[in-house]
C-alpha positions, -999 to 999 in steps of 0.1 A, spaced: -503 -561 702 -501 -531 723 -471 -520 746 -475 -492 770 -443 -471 781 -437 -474 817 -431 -441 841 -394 -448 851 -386 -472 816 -362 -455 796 -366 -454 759 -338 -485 749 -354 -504 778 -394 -497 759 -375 -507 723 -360 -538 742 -394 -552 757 -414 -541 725 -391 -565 702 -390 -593 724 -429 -589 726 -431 -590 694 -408 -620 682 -428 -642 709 -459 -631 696 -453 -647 662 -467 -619 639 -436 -615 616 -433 -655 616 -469 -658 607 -465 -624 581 -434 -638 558 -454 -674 560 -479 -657 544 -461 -638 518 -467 -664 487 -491 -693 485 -471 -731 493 -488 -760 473 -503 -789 499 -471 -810 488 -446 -781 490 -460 -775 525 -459 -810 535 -423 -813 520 -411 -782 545 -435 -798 571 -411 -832 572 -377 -813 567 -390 -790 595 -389 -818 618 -362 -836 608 -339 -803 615 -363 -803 650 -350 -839 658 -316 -834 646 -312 -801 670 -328 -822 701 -306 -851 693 -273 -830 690 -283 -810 726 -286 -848 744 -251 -856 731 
């Protein structure tokens, strides 16, 4: 990822745009994913509870 610092941006505005870049970009979510190794069933165990909180979310907005 690379973020270049525009004439007229002011240094807060730089620090704004850099951590939004980088939370859409995914790198810390992919970084503490990969921080200890997850079994197959351990993974498809947070798989399955990672969709049920999904549904539950989507459900609750509709109401």
């Amino acid at each position: 990822m690379h973020i270049v610092r525009r004439d007229s941006e002011s240094f807060e505005e730089f620090l704004r745009r850099y951590k939004r870049n980088f939370t859409q970009s995914g790198i810390l979510r992919e970084y503490k994913r990969h921080r200890f190794f997850v079994g197959p069933s351990e993974a498809r165990r947070l798989k399955q509870r990672e969709a049920a909180r999904r549904l539950r979310r989507r459900q609750r907005s509709r109401a």
